[in-house]
C-alpha positions as CSV (number, residue, x, y, z in Angstrom):
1,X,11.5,13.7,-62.0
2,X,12.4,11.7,-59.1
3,X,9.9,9.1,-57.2
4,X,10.3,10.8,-53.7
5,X,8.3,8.3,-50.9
6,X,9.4,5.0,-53.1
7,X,9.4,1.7,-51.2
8,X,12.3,-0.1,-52.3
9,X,11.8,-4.1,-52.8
10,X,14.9,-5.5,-53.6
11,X,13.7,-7.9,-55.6
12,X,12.1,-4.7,-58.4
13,X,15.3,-2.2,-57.2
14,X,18.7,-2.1,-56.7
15,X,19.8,0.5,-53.8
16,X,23.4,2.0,-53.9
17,X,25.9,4.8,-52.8
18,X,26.5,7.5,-54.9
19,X,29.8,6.7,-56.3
20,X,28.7,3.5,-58.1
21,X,24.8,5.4,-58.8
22,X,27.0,7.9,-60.4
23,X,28.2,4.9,-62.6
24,X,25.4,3.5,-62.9
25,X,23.7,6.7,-64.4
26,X,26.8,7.3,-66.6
27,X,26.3,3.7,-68.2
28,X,22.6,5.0,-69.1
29,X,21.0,3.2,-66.0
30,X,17.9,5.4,-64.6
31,X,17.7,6.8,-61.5
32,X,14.2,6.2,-59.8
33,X,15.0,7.6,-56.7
34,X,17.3,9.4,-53.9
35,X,17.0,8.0,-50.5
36,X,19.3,10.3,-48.4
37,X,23.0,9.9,-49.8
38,X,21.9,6.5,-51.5
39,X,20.1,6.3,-54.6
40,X,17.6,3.5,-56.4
41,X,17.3,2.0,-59.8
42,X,14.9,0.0,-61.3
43,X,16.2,-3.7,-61.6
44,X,16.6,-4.0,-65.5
45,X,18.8,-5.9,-68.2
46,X,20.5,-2.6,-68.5
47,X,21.6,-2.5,-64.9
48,X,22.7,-6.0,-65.0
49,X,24.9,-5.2,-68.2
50,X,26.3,-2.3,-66.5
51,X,26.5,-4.5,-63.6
52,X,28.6,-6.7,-64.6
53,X,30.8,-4.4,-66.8
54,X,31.7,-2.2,-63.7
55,X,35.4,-2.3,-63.0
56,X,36.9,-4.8,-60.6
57,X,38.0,-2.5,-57.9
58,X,34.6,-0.5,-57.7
59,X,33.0,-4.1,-57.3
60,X,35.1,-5.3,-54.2
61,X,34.8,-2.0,-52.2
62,X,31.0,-2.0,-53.1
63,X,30.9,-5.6,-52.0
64,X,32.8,-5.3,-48.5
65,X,30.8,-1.8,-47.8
66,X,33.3,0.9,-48.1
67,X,31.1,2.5,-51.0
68,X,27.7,1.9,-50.0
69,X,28.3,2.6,-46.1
């Protein structure tokens, strides 16, 4: 079940492209919500873990804006 009219505050949720929500969700992160080809996670100590475990590559493109674009 997916929270479909969710306000995002970015401060409570972390919003991303699906590439890294697909790793996000495969590092058992839960999806709250899909806002067009983006999708929203709850800001959590899991997140953070997975976070800061994703792979260096995936963490520069995310950063400059090729993934989340």
């Amino acid at each position: 079940m997916f929270i479909d009219s969710l306000k995002t505050n970015e401060t409570k949720h972390y919003r991303c492209g699906q590439t890294i929500g697909n790793y996000l969700t495969k590092h058992g992160v839960p999806l709250l919500s899909r806002d067009g080809s983006f999708m929203v996670f709850p800001r959590t100590k899991n997140l953070e873990k997975a976070l800061s475990g994703m792979p260096v590559a995936l963490r520069m493109l995310a950063k400059v804006g090729v993934l989340n674009g």
